[in-house]
N, CA, C and O of each residue as an XYZ file, in Angstrom:
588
protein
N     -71.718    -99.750   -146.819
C     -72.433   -100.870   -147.392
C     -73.423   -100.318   -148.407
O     -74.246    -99.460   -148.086
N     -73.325   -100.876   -149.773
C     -74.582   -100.378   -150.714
C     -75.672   -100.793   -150.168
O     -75.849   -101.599   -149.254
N     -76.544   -100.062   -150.920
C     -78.109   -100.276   -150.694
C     -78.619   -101.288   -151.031
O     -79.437   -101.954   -150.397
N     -77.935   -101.596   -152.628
C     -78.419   -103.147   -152.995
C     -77.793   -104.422   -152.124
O     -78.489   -105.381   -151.791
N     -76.747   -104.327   -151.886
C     -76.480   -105.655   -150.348
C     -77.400   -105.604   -149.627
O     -78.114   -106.591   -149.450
N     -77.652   -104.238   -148.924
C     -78.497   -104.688   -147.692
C     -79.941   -104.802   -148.269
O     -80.736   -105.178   -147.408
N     -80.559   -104.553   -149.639
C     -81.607   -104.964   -150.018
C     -81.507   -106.350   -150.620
O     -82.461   -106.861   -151.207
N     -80.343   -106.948   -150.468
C     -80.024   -108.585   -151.013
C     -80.203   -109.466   -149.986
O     -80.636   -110.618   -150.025
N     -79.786   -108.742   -148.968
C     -79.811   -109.409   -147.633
C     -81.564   -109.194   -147.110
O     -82.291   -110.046   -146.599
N     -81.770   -108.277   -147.327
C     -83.508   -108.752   -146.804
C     -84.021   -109.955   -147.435
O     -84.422   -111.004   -146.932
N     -83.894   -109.467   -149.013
C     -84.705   -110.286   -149.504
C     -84.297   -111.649   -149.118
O     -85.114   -112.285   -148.452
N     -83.099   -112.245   -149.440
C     -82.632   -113.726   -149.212
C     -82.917   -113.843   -147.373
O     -82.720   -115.015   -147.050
N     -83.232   -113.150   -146.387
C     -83.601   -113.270   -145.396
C     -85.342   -113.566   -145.308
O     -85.739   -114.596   -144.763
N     -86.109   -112.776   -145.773
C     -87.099   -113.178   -145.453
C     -87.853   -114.351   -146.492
O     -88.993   -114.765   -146.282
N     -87.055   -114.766   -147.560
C     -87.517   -116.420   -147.716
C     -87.291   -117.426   -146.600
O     -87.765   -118.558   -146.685
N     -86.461   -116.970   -145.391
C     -86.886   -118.402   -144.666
C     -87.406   -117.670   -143.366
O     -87.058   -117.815   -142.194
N     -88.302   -116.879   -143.913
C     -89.567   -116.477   -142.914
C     -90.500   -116.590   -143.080
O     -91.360   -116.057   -142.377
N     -90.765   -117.375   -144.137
C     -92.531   -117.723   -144.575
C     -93.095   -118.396   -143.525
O     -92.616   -119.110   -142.644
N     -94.262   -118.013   -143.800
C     -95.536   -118.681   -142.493
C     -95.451   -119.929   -143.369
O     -95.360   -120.090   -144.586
N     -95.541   -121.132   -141.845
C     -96.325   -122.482   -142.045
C     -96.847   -122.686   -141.116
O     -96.449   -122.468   -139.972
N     -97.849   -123.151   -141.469
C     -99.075   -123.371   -140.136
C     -99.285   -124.338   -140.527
O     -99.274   -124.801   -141.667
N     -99.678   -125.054   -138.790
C     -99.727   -125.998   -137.819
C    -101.101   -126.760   -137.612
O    -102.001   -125.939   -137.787
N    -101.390   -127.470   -137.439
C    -102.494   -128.726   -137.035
C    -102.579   -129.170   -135.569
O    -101.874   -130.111   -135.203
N    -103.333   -128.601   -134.778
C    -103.339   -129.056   -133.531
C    -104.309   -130.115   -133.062
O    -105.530   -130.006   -133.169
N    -103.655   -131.185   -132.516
C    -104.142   -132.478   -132.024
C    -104.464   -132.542   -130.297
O    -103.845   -132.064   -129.346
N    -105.747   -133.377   -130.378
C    -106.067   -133.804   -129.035
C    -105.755   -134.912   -128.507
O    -106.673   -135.712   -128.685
N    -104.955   -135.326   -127.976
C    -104.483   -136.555   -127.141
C    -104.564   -136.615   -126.030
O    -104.101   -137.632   -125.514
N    -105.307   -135.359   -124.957
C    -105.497   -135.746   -123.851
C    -106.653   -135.712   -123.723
O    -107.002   -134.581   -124.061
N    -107.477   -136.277   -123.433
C    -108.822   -135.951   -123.150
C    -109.107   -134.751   -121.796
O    -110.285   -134.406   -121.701
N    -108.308   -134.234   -120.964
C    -108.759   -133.357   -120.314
C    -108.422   -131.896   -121.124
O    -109.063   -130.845   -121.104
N    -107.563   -132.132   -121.617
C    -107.368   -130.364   -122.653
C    -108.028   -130.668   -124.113
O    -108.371   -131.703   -124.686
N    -108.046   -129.239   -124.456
C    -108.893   -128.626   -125.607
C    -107.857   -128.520   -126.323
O    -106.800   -128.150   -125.812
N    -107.976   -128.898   -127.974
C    -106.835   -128.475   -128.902
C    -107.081   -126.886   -129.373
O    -108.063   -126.283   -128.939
N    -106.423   -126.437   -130.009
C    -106.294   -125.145   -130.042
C    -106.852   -125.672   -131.457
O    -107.085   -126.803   -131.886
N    -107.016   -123.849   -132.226
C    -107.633   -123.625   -133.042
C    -106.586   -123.843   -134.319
O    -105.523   -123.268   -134.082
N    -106.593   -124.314   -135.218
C    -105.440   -123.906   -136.348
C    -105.834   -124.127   -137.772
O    -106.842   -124.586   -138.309
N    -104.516   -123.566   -138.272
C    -104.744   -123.745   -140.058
C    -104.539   -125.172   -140.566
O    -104.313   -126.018   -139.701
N    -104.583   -125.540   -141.768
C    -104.341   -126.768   -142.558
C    -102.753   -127.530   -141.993
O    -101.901   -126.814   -141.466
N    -102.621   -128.401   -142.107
C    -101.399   -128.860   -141.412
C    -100.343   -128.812   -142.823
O    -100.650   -128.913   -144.011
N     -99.053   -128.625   -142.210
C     -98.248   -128.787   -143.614
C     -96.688   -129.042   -142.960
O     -95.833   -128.330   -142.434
N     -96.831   -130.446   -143.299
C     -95.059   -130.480   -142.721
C     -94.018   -130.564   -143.135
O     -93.946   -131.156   -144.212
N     -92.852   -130.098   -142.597
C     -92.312   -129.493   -143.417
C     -90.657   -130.001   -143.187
O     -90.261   -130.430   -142.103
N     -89.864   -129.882   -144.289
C     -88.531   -130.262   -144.132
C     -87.533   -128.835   -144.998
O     -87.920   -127.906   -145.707
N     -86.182   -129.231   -144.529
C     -85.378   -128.366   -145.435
C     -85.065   -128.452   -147.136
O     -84.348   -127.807   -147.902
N     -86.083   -129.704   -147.296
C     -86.089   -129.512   -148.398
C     -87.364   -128.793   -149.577
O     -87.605   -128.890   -150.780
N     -87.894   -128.120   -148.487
C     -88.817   -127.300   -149.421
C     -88.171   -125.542   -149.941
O     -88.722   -124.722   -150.675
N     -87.028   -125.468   -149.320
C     -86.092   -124.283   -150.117
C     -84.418   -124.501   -150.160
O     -83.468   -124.512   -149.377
N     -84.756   -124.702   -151.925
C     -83.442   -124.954   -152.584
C     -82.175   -124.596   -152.268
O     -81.179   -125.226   -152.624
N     -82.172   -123.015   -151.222
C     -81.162   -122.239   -151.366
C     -80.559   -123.071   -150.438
O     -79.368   -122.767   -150.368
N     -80.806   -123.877   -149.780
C     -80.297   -124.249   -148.430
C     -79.505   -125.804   -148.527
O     -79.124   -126.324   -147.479
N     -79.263   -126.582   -150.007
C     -78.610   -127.870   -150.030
C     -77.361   -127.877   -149.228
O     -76.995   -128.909   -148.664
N     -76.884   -127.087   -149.176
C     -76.179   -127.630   -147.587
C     -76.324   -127.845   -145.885
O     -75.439   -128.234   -145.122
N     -77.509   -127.524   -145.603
C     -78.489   -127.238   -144.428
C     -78.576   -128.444   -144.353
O     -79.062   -129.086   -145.284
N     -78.115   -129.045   -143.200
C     -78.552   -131.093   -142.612
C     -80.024   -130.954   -142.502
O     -80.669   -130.072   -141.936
N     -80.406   -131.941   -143.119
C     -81.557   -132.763   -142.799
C     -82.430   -132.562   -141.458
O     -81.844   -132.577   -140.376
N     -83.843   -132.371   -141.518
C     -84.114   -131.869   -140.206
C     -86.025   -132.285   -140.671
O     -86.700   -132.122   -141.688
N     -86.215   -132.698   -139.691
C     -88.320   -132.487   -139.760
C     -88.690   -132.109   -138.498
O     -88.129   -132.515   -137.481
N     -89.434   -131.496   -138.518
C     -90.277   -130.894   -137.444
C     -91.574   -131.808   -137.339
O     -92.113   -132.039   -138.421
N     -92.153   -132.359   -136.222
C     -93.392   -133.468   -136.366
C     -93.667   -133.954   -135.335
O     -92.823   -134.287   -134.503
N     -95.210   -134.118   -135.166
C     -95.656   -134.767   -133.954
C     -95.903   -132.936   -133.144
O     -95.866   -132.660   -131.945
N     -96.142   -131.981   -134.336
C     -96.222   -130.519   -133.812
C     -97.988   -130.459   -132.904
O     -98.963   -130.930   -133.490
N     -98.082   -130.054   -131.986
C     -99.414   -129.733   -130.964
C     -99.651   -128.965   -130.072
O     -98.997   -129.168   -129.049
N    -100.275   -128.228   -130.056
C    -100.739   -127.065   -129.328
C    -102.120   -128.256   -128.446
O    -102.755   -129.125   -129.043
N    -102.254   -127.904   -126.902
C    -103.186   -128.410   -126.375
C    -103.432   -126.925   -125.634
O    -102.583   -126.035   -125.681
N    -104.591   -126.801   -125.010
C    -104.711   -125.702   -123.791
C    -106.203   -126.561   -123.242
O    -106.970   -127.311   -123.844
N    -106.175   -125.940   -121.520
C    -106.906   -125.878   -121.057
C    -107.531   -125.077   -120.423
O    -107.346   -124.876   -119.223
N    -108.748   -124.228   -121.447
C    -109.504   -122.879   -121.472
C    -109.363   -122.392   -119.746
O    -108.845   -121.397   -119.240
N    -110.171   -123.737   -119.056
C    -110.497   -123.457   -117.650
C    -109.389   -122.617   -116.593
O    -109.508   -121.585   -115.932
N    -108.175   -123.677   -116.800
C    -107.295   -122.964   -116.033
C    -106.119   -122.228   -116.667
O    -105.024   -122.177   -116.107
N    -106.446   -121.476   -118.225
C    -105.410   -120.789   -119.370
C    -104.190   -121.316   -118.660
O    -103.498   -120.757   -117.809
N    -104.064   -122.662   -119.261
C    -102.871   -123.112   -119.526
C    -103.059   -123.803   -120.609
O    -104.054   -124.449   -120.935
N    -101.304   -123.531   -121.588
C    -101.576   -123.397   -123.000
C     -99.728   -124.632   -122.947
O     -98.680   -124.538   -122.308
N    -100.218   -125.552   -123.918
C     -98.740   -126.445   -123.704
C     -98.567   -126.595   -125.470
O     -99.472   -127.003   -126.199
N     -96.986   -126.100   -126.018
C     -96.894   -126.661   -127.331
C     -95.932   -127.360   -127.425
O     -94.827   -126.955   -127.062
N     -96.141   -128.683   -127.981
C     -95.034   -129.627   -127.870
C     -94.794   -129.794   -129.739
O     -95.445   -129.326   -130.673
N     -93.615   -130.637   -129.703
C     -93.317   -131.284   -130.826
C     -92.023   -131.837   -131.021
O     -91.117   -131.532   -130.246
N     -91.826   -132.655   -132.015
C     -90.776   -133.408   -132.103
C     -89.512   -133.013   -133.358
O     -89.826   -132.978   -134.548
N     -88.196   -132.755   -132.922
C     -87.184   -131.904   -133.979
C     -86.347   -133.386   -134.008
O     -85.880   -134.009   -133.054
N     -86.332   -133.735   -135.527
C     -85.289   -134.618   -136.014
C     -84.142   -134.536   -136.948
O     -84.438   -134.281   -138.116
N     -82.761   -134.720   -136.630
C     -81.886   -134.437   -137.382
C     -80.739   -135.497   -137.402
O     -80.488   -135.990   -136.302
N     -80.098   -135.876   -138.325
C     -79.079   -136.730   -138.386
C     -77.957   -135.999   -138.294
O     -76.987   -136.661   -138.662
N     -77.615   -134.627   -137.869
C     -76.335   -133.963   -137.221
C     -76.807   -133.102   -136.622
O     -78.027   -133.125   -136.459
N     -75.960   -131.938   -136.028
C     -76.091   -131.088   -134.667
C     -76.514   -129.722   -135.494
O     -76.052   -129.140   -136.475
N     -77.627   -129.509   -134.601
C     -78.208   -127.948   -134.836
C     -78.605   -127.653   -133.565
O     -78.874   -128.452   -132.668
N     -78.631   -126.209   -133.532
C     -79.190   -125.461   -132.466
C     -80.955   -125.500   -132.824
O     -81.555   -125.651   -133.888
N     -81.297   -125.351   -131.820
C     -82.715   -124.903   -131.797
C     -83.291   -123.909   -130.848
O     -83.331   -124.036   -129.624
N     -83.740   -122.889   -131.560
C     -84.105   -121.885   -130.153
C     -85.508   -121.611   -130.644
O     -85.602   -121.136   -131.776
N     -86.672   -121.856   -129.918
C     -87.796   -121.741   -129.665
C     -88.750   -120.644   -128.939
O     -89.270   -120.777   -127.831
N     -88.874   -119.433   -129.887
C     -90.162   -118.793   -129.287
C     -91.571   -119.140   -129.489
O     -92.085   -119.963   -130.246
N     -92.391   -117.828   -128.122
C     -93.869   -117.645   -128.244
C     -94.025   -116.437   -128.535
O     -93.721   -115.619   -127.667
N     -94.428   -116.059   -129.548
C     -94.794   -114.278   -129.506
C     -96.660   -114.020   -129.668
O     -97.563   -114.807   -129.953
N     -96.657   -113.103   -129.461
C     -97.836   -112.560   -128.812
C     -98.525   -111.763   -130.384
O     -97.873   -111.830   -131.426
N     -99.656   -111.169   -130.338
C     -99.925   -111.020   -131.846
C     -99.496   -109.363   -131.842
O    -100.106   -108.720   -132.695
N     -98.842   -108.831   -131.274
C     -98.251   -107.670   -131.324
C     -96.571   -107.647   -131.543
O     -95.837   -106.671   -131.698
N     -96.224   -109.150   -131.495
C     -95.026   -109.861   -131.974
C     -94.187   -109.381   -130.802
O     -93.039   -109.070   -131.118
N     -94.501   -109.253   -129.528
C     -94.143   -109.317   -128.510
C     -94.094   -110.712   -127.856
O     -95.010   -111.529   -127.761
N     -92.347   -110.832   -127.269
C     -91.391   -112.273   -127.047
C     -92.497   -112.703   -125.931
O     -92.856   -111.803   -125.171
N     -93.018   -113.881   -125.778
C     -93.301   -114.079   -124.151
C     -93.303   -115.433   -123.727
O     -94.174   -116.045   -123.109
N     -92.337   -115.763   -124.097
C     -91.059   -117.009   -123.728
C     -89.975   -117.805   -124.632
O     -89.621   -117.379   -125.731
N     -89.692   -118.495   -124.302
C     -88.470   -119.256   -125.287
C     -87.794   -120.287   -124.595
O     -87.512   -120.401   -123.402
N     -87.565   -121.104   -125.688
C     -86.542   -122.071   -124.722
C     -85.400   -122.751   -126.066
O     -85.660   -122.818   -127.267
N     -84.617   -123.018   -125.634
C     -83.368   -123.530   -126.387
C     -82.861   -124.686   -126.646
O     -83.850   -125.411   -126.753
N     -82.166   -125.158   -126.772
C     -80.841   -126.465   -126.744
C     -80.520   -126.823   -128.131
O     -80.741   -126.135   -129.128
N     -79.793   -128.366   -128.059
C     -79.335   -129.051   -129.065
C     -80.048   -130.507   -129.627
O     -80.807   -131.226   -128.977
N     -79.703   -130.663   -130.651
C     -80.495   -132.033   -131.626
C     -78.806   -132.796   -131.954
O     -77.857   -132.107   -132.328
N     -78.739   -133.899   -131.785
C     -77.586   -134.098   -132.594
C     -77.923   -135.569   -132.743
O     -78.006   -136.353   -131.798
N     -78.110   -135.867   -134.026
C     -78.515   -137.210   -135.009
C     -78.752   -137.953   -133.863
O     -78.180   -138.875   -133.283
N     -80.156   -137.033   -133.635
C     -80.978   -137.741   -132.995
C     -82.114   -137.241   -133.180
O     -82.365   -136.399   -134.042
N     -83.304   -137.952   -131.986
C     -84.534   -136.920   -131.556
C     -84.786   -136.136   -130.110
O     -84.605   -136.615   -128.990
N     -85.329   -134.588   -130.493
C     -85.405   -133.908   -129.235
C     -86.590   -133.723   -129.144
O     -87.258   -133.364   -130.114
N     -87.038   -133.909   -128.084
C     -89.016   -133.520   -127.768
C     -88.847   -131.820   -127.180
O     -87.929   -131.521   -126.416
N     -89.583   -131.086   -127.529
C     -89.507   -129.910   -126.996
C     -90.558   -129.411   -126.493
O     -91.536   -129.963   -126.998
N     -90.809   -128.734   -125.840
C     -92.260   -128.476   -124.822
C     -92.046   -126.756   -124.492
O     -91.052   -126.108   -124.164
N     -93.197   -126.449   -124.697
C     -93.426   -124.812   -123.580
C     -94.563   -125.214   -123.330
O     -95.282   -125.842   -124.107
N     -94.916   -124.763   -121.812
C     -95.551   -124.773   -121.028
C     -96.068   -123.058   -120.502
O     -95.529   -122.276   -119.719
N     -97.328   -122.942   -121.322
C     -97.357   -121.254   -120.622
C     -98.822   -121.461   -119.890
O     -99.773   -122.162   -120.237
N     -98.670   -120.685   -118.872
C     -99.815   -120.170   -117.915
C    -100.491   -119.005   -117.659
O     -99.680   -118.164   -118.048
N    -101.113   -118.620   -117.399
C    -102.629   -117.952   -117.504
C    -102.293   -117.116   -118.893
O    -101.703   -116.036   -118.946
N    -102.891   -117.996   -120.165
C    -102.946   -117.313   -121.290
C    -104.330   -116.605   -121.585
O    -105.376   -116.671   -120.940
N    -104.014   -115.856   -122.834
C    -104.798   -115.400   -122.522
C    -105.665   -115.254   -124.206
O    -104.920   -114.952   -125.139
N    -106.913   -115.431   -124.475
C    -107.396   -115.908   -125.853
C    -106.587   -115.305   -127.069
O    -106.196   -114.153   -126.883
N    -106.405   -115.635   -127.760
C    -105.772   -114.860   -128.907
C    -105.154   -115.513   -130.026
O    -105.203   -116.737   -130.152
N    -104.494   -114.657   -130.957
C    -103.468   -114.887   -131.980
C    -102.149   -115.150   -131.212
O    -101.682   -114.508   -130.272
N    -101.619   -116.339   -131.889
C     -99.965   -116.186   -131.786
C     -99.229   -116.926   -132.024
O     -99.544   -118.106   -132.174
N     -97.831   -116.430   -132.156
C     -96.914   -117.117   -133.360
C     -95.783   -118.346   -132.663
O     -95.164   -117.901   -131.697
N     -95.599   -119.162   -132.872
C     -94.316   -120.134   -132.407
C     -93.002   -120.080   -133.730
O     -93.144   -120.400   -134.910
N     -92.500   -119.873   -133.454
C     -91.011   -119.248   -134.270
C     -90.007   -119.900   -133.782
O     -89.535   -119.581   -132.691
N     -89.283   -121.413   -134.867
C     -88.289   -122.057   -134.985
C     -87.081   -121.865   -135.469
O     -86.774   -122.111   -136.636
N     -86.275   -121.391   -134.560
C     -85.124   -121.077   -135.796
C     -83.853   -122.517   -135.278
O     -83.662   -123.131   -134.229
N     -83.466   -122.538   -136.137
C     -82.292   -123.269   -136.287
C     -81.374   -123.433   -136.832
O     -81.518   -123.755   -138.011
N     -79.623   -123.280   -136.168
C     -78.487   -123.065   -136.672
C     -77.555   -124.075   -137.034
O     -77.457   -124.969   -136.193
N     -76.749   -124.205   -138.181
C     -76.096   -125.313   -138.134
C     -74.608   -125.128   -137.602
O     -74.440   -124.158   -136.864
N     -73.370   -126.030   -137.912
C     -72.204   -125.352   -137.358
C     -71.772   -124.710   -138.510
O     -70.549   -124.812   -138.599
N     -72.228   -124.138   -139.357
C     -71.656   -123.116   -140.493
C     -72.385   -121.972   -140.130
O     -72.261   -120.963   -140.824
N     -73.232   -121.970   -139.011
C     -74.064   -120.666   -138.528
C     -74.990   -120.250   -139.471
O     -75.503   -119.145   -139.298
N     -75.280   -120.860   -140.354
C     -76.699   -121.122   -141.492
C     -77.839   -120.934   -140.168
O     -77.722   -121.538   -139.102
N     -78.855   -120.049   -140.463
C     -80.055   -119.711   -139.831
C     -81.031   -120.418   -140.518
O     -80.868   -120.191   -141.717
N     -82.226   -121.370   -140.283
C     -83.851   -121.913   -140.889
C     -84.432   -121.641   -140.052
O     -84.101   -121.926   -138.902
N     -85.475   -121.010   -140.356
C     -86.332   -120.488   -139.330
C     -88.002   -120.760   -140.038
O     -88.371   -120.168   -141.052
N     -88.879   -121.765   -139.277
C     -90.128   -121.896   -139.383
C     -91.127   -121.668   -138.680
O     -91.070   -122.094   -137.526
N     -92.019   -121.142   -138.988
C     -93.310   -120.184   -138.386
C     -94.334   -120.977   -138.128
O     -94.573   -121.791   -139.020
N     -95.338   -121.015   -136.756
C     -96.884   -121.535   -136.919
C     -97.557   -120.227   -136.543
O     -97.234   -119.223   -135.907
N     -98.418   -120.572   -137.072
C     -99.654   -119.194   -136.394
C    -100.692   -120.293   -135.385
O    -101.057   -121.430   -135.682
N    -100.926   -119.687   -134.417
C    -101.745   -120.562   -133.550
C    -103.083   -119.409   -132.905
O    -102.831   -118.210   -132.780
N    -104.109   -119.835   -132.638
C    -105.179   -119.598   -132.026
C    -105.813   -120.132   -130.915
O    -106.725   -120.928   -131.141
N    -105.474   -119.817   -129.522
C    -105.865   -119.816   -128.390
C    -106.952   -119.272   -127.919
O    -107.080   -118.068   -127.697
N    -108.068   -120.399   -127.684
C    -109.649   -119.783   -127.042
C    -109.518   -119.136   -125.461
O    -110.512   -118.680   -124.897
């Protein structure tokens, strides 16, 4: 394999690794929202390369925790009018995995939830990727801040 492929392949790989950060909301009154950046939401249509990539929004995104008993919950809502995978990490600010969860969307809506326990204050990342049936990878980033 030349050098320039596999330097074609980074590059066209890490455009759909850009950071977007998240807006965390309080809706329960017993938990604390987490700390975050400017909100920015986002669809597949903010990179061109991808006009064949189905339709998809990410929304209704929230980080809650409750300092007292470090439990940390991020929910949000994945919408699509055909079938994608969705696989959902938490990484740690050493970009160490420390959970995930999976399934399917199909022209519909999926609520998705992690639920982590005794967290612990810090940086860290939630990492969306999603496949279509042409095995097309989108993958969107939050940075989050846990007191």
């Amino acid at each position: 394999m030349k050098l320039t492929n596999i330097t074609m392949g980074l590059i066209l790989f890490t455009t759909i690794l850009s950071p977007y950060y998240v807006m965390a909301a309080n809706y329960n009154s017993s938990l604390v929202a987490a700390k975050s950046s400017p909100a920015q939401w986002l669809s597949i249509s903010d990179h061109d390369d991808y006009d064949n990539f189905p339709e998809f929004s990410i929304e209704d995104f929230e980080v809650q925790q409750n300092a007292s008993n470090r439990i940390a919950k991020i929910k949000f809502t994945l919408k699509s009018h055909e079938l994608l995978y969705y696989h959902v990490y938490l990484y740690d600010i050493d970009n160490f995995e420390i959970m995930e969860t999976s399934g399917f969307v199909n022209n519909n809506t999926q609520y998705v939830s992690l639920k982590k326990t005794s967290t612990q204050p810090g940086e860290y990342k939630i990492s969306i990727a999603l496949v279509d049936n042409n095995k097309t990878t989108v993958t969107r980033n939050y940075n989050i801040t846990l007191d």
